[in-house]
C-alpha positions in Angstrom: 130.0 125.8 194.8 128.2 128.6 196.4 127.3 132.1 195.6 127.2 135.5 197.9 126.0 138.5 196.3 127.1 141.6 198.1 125.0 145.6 197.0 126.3 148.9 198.5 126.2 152.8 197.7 129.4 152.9 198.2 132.5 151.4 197.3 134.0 151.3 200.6 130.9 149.8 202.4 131.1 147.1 199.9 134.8 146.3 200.1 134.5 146.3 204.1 131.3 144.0 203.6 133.0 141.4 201.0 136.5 141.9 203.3 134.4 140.9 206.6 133.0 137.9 204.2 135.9 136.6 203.0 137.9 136.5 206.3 134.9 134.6 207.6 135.4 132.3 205.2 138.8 131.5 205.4 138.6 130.8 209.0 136.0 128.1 208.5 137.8 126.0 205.3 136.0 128.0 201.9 138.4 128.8 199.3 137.1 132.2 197.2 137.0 131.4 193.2 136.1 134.5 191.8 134.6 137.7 192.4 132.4 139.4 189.7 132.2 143.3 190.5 129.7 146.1 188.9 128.7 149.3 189.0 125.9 151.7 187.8 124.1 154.5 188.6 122.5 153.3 191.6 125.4 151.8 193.5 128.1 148.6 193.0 127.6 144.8 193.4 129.5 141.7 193.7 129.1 138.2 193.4 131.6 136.1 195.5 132.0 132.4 194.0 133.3 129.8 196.6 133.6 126.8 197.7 134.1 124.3 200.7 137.1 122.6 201.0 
């Protein structure tokens, strides 16, 4: 398994980030597990958890 960790001021710069990711992945044989998603203060974050297939 592998790990991505994704950081934006925004949530839509972090959704088109981890969207741009994940289609990437897809094309090239990695199935996402999970994605772990917060938030504070300062901006969001998430943590994509894949793997090859």
């Amino acid at each position: 398994m592998r790990v991505k960790t994704f950081i934006g001021l925004s949530e839509k710069r972090l959704d088109r980030r981890i969207n741009e990711f994940i289609s990437g992945l897809e094309e090239n044989n990695f199935e996402v597990i999970n994605i772990k998603f917060s938030s504070n203060i300062y901006g969001y974050s998430a943590m994509i958890i894949y793997k090859e297939l």
